[in-house]
PDB file of N, CA, C and O in Angstrom:
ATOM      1  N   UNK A   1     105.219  97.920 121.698  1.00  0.00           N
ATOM      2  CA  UNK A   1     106.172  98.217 122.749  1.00  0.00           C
ATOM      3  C   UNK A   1     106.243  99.725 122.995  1.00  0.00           C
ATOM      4  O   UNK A   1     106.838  99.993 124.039  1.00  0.00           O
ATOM      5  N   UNK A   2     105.971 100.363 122.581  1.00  0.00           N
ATOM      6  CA  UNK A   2     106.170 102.253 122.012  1.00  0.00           C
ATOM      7  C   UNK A   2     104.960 102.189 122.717  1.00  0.00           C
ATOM      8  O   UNK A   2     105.215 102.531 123.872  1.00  0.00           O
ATOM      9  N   UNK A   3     103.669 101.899 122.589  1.00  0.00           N
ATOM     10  CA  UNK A   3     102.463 102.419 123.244  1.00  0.00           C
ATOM     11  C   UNK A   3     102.488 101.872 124.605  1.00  0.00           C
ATOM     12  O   UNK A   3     102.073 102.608 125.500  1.00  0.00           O
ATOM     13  N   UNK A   4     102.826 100.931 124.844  1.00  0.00           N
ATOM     14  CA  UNK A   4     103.020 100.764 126.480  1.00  0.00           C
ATOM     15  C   UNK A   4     104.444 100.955 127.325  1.00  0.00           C
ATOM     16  O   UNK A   4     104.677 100.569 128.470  1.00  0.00           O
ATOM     17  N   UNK A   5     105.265 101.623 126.471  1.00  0.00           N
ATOM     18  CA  UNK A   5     106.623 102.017 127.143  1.00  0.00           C
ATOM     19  C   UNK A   5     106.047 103.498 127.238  1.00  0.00           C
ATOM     20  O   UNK A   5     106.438 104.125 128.223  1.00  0.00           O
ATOM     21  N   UNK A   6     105.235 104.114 126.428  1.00  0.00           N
ATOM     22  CA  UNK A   6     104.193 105.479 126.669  1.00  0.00           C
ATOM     23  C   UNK A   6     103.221 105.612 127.633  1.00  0.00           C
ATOM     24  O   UNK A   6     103.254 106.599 128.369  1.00  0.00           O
ATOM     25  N   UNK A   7     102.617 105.030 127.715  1.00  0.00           N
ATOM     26  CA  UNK A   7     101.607 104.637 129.148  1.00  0.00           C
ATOM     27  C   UNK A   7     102.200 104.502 130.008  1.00  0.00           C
ATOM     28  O   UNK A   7     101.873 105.406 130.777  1.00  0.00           O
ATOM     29  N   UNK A   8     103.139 103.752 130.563  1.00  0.00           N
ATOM     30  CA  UNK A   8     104.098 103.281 131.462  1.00  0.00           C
ATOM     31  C   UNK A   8     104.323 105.313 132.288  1.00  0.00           C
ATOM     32  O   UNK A   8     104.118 105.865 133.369  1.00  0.00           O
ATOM     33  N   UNK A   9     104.758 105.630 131.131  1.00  0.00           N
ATOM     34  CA  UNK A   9     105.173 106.777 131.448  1.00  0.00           C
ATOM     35  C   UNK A   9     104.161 107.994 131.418  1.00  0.00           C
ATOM     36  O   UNK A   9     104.482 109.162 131.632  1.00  0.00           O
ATOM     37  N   UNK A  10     102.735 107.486 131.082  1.00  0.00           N
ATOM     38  CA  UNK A  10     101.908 108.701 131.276  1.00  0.00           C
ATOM     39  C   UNK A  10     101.951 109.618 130.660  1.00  0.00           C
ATOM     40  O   UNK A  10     101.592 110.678 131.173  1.00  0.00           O
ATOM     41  N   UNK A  11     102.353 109.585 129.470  1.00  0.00           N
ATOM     42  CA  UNK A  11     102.333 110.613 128.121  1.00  0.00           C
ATOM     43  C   UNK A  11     101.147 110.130 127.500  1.00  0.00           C
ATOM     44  O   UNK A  11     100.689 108.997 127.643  1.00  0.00           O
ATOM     45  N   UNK A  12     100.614 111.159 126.715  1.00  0.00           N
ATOM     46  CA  UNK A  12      99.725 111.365 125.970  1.00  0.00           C
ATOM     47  C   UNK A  12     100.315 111.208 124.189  1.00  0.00           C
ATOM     48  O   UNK A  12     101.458 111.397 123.771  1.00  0.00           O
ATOM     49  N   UNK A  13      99.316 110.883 123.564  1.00  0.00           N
ATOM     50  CA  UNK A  13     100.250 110.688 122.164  1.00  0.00           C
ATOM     51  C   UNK A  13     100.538 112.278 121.313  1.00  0.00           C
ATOM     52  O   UNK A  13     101.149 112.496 120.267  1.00  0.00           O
ATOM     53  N   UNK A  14      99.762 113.302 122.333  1.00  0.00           N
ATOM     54  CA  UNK A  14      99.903 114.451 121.877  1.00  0.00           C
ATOM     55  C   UNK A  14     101.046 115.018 122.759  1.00  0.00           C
ATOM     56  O   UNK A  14     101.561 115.964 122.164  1.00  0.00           O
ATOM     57  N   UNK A  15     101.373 114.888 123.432  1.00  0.00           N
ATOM     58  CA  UNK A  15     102.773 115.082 124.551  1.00  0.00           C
ATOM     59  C   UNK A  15     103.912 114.605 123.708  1.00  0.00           C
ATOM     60  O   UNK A  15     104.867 115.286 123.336  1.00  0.00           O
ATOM     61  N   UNK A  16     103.621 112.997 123.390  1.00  0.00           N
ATOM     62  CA  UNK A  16     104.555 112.370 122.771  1.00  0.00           C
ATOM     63  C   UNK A  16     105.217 112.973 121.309  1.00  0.00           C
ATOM     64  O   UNK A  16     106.385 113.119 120.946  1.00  0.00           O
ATOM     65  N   UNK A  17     104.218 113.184 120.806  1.00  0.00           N
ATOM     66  CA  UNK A  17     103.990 113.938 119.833  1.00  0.00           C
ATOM     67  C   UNK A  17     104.945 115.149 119.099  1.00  0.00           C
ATOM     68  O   UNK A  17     105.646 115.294 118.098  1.00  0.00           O
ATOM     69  N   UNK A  18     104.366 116.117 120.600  1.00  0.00           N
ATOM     70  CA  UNK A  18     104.926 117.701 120.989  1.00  0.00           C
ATOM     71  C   UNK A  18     106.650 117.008 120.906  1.00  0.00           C
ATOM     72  O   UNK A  18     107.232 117.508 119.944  1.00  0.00           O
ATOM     73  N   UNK A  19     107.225 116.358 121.412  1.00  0.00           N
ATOM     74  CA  UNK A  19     108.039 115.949 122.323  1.00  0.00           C
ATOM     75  C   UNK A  19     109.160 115.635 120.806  1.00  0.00           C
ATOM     76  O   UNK A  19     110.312 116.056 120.707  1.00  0.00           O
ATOM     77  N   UNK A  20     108.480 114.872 119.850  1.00  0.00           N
ATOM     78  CA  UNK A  20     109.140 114.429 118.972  1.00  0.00           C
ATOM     79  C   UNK A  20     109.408 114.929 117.646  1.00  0.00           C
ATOM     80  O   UNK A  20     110.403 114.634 116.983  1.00  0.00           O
ATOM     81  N   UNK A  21     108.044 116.054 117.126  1.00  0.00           N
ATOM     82  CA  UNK A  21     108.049 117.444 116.674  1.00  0.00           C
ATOM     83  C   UNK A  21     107.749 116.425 115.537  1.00  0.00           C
ATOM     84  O   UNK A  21     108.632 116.123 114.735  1.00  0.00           O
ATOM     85  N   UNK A  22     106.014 115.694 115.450  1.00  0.00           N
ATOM     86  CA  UNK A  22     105.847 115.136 114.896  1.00  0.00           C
ATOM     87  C   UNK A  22     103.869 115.306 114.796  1.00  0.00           C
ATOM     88  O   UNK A  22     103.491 116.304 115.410  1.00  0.00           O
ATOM     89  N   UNK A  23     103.122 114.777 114.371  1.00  0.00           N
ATOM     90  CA  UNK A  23     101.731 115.030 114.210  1.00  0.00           C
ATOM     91  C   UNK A  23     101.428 114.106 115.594  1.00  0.00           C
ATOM     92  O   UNK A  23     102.422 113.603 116.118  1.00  0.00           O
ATOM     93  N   UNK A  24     100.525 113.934 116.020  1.00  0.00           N
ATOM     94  CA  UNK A  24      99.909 112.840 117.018  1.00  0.00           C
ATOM     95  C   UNK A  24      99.382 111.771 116.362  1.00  0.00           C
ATOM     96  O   UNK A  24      99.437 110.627 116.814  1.00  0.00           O
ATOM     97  N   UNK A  25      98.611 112.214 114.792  1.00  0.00           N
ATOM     98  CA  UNK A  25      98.702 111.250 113.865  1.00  0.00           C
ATOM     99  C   UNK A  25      99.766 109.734 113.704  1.00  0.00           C
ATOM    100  O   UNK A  25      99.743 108.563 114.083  1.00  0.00           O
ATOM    101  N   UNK A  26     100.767 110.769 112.784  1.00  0.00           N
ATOM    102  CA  UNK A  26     101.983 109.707 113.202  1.00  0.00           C
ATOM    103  C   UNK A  26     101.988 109.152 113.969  1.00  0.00           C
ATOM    104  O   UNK A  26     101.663 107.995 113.705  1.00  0.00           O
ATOM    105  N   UNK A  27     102.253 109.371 115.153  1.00  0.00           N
ATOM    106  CA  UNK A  27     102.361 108.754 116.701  1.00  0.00           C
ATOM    107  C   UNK A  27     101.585 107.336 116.640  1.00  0.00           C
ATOM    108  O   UNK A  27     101.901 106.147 116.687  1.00  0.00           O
ATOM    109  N   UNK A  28     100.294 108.164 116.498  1.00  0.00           N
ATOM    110  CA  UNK A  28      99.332 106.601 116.099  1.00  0.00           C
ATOM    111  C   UNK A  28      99.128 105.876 115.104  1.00  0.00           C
ATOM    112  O   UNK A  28      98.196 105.073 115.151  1.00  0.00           O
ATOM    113  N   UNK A  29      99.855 105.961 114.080  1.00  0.00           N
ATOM    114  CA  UNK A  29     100.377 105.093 112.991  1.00  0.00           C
ATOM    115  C   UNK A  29     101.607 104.733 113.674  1.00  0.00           C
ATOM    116  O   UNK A  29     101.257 103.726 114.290  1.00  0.00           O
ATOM    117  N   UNK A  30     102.562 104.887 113.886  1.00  0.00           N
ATOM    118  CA  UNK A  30     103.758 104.187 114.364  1.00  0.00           C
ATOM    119  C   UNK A  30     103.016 103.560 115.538  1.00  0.00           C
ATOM    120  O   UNK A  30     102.712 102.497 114.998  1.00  0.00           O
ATOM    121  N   UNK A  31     102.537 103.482 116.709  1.00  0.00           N
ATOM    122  CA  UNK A  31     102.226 102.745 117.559  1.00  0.00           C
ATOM    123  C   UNK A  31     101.011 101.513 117.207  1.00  0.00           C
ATOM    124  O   UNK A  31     100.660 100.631 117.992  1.00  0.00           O
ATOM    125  N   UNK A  32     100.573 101.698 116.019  1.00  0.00           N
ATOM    126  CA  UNK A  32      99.980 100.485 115.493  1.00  0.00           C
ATOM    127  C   UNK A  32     100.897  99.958 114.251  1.00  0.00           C
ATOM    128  O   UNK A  32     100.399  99.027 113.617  1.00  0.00           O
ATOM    129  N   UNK A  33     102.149 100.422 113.828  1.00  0.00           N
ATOM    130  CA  UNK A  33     103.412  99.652 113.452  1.00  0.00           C
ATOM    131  C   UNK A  33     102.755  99.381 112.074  1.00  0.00           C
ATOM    132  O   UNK A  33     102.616  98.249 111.612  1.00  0.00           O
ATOM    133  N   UNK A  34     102.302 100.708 111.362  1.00  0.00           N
ATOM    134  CA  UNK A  34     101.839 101.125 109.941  1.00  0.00           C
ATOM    135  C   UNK A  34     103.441 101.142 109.291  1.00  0.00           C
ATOM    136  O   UNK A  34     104.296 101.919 109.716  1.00  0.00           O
ATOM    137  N   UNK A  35     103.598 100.520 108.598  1.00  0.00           N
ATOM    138  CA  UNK A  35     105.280 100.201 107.299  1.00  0.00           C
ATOM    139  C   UNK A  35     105.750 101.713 107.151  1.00  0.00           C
ATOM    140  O   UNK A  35     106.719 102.398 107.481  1.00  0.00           O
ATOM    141  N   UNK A  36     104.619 101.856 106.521  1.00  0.00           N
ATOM    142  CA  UNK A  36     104.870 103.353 105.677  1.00  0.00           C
ATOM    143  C   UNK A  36     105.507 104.502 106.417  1.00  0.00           C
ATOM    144  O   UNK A  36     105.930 105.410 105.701  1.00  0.00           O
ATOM    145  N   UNK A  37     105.677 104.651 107.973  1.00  0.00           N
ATOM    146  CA  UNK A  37     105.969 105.753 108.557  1.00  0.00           C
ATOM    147  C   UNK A  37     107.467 105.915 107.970  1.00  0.00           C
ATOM    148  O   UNK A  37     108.074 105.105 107.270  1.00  0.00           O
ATOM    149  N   UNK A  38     107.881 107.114 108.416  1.00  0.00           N
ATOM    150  CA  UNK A  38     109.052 107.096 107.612  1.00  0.00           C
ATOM    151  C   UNK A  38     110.116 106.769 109.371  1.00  0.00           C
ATOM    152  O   UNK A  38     109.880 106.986 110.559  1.00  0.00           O
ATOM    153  N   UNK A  39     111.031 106.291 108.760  1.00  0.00           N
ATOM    154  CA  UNK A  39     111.636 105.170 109.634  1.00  0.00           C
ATOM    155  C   UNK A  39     112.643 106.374 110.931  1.00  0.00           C
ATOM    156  O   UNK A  39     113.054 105.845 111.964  1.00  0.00           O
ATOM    157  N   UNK A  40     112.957 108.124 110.658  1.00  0.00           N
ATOM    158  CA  UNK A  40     113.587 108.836 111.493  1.00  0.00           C
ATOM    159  C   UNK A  40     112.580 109.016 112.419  1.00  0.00           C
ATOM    160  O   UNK A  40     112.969 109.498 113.483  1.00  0.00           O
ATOM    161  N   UNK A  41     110.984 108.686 112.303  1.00  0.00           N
ATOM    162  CA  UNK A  41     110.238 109.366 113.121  1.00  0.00           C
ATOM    163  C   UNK A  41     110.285 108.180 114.544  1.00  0.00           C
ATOM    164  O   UNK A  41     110.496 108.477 115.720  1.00  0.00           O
ATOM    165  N   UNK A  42     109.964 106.547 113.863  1.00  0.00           N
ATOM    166  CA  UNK A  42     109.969 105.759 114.151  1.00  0.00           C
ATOM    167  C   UNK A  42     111.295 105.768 115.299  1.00  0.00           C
ATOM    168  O   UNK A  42     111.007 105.495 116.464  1.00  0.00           O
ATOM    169  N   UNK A  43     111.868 105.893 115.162  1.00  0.00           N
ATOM    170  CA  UNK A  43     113.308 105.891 115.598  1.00  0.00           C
ATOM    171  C   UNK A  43     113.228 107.004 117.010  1.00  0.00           C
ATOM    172  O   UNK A  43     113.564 106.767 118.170  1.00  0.00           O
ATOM    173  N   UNK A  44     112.831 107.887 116.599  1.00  0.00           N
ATOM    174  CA  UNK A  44     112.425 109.077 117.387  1.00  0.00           C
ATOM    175  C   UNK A  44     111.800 108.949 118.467  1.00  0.00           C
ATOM    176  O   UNK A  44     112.227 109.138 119.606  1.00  0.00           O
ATOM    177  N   UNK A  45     110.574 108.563 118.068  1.00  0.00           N
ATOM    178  CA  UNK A  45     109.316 107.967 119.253  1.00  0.00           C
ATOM    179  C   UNK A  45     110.122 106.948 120.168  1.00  0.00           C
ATOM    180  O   UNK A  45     110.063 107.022 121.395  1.00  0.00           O
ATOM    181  N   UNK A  46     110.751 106.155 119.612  1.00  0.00           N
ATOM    182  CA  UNK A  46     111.262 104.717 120.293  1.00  0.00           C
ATOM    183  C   UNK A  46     112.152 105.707 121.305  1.00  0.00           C
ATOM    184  O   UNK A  46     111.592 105.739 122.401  1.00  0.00           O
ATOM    185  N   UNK A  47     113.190 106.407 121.285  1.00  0.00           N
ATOM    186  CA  UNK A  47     113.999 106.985 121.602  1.00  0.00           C
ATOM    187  C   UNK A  47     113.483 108.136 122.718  1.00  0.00           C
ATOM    188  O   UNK A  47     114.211 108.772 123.481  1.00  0.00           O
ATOM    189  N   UNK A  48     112.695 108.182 122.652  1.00  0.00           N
ATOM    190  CA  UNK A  48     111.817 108.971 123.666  1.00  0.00           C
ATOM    191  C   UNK A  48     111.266 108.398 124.798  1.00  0.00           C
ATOM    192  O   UNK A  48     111.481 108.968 125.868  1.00  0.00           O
ATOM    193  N   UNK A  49     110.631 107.436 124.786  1.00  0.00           N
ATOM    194  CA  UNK A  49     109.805 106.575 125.684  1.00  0.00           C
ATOM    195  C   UNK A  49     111.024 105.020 125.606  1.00  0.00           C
ATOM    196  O   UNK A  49     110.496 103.911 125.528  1.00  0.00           O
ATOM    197  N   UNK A  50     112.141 105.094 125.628  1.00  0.00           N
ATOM    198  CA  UNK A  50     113.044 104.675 125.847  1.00  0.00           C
ATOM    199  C   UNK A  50     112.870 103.230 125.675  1.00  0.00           C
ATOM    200  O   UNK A  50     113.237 102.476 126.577  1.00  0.00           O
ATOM    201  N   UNK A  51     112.201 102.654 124.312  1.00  0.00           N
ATOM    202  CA  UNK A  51     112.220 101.483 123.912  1.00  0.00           C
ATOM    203  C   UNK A  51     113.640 101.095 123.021  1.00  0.00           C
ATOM    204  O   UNK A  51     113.847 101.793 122.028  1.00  0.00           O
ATOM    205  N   UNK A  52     114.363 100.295 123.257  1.00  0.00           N
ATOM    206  CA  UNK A  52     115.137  99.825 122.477  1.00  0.00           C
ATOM    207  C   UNK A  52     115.033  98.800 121.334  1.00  0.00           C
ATOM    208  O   UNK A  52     114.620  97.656 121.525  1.00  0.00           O
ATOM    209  N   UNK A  53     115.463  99.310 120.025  1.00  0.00           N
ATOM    210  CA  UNK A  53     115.085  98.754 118.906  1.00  0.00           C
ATOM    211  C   UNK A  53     116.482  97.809 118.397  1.00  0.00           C
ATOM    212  O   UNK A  53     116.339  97.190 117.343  1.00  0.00           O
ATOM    213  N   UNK A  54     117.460  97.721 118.928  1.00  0.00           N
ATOM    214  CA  UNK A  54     118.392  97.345 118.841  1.00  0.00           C
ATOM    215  C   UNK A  54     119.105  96.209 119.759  1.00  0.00           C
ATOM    216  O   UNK A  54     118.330  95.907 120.667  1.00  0.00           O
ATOM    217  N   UNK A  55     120.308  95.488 119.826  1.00  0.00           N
ATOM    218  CA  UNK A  55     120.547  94.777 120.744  1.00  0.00           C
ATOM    219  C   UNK A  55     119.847  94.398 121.372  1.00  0.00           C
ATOM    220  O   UNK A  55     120.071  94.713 122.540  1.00  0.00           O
ATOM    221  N   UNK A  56     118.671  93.585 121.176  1.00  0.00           N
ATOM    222  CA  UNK A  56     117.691  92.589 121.598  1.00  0.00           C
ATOM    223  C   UNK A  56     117.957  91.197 120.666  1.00  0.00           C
ATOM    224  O   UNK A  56     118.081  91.048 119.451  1.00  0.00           O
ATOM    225  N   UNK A  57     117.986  90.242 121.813  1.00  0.00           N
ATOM    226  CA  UNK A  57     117.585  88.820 120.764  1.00  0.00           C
ATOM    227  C   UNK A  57     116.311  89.166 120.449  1.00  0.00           C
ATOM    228  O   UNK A  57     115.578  90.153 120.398  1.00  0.00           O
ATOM    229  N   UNK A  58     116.313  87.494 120.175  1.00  0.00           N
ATOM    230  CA  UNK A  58     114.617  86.901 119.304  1.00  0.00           C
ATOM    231  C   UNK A  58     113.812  86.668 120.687  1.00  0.00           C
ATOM    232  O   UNK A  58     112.677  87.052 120.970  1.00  0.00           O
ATOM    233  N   UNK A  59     114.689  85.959 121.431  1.00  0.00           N
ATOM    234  CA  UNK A  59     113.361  85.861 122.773  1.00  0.00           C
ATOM    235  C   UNK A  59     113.023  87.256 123.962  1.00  0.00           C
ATOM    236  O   UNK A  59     112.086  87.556 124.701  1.00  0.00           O
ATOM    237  N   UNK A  60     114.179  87.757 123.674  1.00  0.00           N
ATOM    238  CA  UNK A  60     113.808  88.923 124.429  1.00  0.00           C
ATOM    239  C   UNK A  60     112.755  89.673 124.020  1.00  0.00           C
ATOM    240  O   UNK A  60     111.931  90.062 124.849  1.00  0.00           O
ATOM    241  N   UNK A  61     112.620  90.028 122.467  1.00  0.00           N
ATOM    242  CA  UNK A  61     111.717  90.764 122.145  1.00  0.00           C
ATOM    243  C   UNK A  61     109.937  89.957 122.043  1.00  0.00           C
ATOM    244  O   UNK A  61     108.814  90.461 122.071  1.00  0.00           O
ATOM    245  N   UNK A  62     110.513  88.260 121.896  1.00  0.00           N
ATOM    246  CA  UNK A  62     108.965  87.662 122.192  1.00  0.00           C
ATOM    247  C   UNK A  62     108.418  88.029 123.160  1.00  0.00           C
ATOM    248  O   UNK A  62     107.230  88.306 123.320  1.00  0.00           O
ATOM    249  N   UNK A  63     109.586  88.063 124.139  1.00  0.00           N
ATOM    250  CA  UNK A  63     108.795  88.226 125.611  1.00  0.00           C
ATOM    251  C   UNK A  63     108.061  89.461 125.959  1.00  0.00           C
ATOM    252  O   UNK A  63     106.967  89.744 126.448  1.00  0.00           O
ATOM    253  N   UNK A  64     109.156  90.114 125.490  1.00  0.00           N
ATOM    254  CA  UNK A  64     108.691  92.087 125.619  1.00  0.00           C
ATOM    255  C   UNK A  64     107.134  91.807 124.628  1.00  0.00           C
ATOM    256  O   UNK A  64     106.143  91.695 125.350  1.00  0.00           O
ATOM    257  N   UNK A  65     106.925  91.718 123.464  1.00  0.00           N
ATOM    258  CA  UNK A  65     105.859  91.611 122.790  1.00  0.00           C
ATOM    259  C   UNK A  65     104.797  90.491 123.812  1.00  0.00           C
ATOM    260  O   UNK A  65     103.778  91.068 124.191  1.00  0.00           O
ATOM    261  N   UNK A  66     104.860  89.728 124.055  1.00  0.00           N
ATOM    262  CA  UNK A  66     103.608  89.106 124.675  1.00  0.00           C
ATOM    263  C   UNK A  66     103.271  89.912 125.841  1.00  0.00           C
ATOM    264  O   UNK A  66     102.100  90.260 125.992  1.00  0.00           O
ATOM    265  N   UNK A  67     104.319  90.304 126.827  1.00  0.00           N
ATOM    266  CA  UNK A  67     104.124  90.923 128.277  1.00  0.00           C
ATOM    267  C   UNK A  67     103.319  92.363 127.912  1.00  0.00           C
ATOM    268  O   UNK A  67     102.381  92.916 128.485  1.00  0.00           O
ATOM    269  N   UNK A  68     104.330  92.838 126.345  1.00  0.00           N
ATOM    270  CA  UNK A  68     103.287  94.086 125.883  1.00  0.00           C
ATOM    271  C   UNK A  68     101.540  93.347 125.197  1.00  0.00           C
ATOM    272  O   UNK A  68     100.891  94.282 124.728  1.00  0.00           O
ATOM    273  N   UNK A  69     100.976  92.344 125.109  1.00  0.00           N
ATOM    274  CA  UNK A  69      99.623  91.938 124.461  1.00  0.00           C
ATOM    275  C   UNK A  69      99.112  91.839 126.042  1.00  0.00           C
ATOM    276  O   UNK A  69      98.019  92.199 126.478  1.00  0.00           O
ATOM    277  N   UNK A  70      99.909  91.413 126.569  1.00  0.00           N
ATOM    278  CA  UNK A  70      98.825  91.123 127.982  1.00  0.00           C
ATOM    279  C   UNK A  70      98.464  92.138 128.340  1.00  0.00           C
ATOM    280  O   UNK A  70      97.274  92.289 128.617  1.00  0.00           O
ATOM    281  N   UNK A  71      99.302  93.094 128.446  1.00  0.00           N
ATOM    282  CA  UNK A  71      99.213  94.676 129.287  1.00  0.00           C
ATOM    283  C   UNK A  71      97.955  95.354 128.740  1.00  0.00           C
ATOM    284  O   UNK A  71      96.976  95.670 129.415  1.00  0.00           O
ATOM    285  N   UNK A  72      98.116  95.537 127.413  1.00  0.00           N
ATOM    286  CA  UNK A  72      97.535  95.890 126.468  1.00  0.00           C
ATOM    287  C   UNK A  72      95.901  95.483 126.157  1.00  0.00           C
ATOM    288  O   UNK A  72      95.150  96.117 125.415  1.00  0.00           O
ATOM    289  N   UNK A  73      95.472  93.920 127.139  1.00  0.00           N
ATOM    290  CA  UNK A  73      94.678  93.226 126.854  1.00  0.00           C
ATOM    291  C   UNK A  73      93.649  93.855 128.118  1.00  0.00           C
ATOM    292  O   UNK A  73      92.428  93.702 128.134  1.00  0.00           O
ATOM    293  N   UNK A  74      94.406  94.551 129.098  1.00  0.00           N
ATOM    294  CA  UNK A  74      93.845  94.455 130.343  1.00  0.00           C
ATOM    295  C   UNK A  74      93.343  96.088 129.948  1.00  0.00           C
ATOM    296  O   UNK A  74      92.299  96.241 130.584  1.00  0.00           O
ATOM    297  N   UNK A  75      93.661  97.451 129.121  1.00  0.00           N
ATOM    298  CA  UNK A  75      93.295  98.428 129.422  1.00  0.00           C
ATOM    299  C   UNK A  75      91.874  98.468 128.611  1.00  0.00           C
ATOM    300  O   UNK A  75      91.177  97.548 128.183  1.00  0.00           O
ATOM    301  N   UNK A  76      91.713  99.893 128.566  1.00  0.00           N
ATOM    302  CA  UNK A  76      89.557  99.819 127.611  1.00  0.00           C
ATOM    303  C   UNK A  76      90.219 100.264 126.134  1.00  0.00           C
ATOM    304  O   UNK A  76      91.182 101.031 126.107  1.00  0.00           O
ATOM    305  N   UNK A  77      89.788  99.871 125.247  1.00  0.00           N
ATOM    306  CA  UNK A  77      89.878 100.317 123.833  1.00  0.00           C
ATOM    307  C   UNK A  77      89.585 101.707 124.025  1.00  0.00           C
ATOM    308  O   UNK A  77      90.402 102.410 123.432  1.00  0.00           O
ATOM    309  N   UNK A  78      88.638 102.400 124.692  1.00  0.00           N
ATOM    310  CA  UNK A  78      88.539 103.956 124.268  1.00  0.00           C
ATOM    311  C   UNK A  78      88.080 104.042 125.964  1.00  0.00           C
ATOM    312  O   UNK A  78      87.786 103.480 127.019  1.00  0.00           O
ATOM    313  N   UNK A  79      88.268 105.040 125.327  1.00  0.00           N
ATOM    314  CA  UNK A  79      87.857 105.794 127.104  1.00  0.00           C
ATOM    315  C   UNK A  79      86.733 107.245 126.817  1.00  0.00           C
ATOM    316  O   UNK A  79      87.121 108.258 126.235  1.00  0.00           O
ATOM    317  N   UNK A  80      85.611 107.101 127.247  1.00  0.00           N
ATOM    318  CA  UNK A  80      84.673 108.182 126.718  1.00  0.00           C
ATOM    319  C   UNK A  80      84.403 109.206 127.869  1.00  0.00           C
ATOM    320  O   UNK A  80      84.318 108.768 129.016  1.00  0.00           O
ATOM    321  N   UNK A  81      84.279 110.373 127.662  1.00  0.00           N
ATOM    322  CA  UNK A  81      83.500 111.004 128.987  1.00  0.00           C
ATOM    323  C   UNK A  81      82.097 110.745 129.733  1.00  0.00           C
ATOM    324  O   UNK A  81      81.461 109.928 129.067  1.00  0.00           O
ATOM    325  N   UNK A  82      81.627 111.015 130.495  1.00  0.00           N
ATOM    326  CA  UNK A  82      80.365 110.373 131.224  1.00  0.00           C
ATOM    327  C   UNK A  82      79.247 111.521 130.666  1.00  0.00           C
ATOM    328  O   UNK A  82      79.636 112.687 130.741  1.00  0.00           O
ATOM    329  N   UNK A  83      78.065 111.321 130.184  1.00  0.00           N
ATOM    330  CA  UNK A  83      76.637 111.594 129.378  1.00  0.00           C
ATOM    331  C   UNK A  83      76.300 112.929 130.494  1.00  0.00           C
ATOM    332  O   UNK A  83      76.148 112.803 131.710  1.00  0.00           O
ATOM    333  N   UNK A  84      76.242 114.050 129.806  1.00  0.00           N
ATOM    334  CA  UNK A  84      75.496 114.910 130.897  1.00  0.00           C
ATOM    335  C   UNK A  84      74.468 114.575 131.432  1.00  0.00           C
ATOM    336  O   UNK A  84      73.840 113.784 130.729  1.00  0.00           O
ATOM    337  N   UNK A  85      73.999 114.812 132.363  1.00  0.00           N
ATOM    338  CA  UNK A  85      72.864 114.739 133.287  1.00  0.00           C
ATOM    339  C   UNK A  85      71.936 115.294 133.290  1.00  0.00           C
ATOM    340  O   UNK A  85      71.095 115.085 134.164  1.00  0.00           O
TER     341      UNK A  85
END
C-alpha cells in the first residue's frame, strides 16, 4: 500500500526517503514489508504518502491490498535505460 500510495504520488523512494530522513534502503525494505524495520520509520513513510494504518476494517484493507496487487501487476519490475547506439 506505501509503494503505490508513492507512485500514485510520483515520489521517488529517494524523495521519499529525503522526506522521511531515512536511507532509500529502508524505504525499500519497508515497502516490501521486511518485520525487522524499526516500526517509527514504518509509521513515518505511511504518514507521508498518506496511507492509513489504522481505523481500517478487515475488508477494507483486503480490498486496498488486492486493488494494490492489481496495480502493482500492471507496472515493469525494473525499468532500464535504452543501450547506446
Amino acid at each position: 500500500m506505501i509503494r503505490r500510495a508513492r507512485i500514485e504520488r510520483k515520489l521517488t523512494t529517494q524523495e521519499l526517503a529525503d522526506r522521511a530522513g531515512i536511507s532509500r534502503g529502508l524505504v525499500q525494505r519497508i515497502e516490501k514489508g521486511d518485520p525487522a524495520c524499526a516500526i517509527g520509520a514504518f509509521f513515518e513513510v505511511a504518514a507521508i504518502v498518506g496511507v492509513r494504518l489504522f481505523n481500517a476494517d478487515h475488508a477494507t484493507l483486503s480490498t486496498a491490498i488486492s486493488a494494490n496487487n492489481a496495480m502493482l501487476a500492471l507496472l515493469p519490475k525494473s525499468v532500464r535505460p535504452p543501450l547506446p547506439r
